[in-house]
C-alpha positions, 0 to 999 in steps of 0.5 A: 243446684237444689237446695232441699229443706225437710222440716221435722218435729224434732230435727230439720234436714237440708239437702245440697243436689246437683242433678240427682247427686246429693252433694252435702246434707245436715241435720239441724234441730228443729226451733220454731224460736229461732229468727230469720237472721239466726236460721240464715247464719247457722245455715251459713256456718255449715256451708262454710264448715263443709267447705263449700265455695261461694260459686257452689253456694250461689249456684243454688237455683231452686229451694223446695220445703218439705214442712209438718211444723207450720210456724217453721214456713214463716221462718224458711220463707223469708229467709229463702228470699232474704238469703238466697233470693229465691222463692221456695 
């Protein structure tokens, strides 16, 4: 699965893809506030409230961050290696 991550001004969107089929997608507020740990369980939250089961999150292989918000990378970097032990 691919994880994608598409970081607006105003809005960030993730997107869950198995092949070419998006699977879930959310749109989340843009914040460059927000700290690691608070971006790693606000993701959590929707993976969980999509009702995604643990082998479809650890399912994830890839992660690619599409970013015009540069202090944004700082944040999604890190939590992509904290959380998902991937390197995007």
């Amino acid at each position: 699965m691919l994880l994608v991550i598409d970081v607006g001004n105003t809005n960030t969107v993730l997107g869950l893809y198995d092949g070419e089929h998006l699977v879930h997608d959310w749109r989340i507020r843009t914040e460059i506030d927000h700290t690691i740990d608070e971006y790693g369980v606000l993701i959590s939250n929707l993976y969980h409230s999509s009702r995604m089961k643990e082998k479809e999150i650890k399912a994830v292989t890839a992660i690619i961050i599409s970013c015009v918000v540069p202090p944004m990378l700082n944040i999604l970097e890190p939590l992509c290696v904290k959380y998902f032990n991937i390197k995007p």
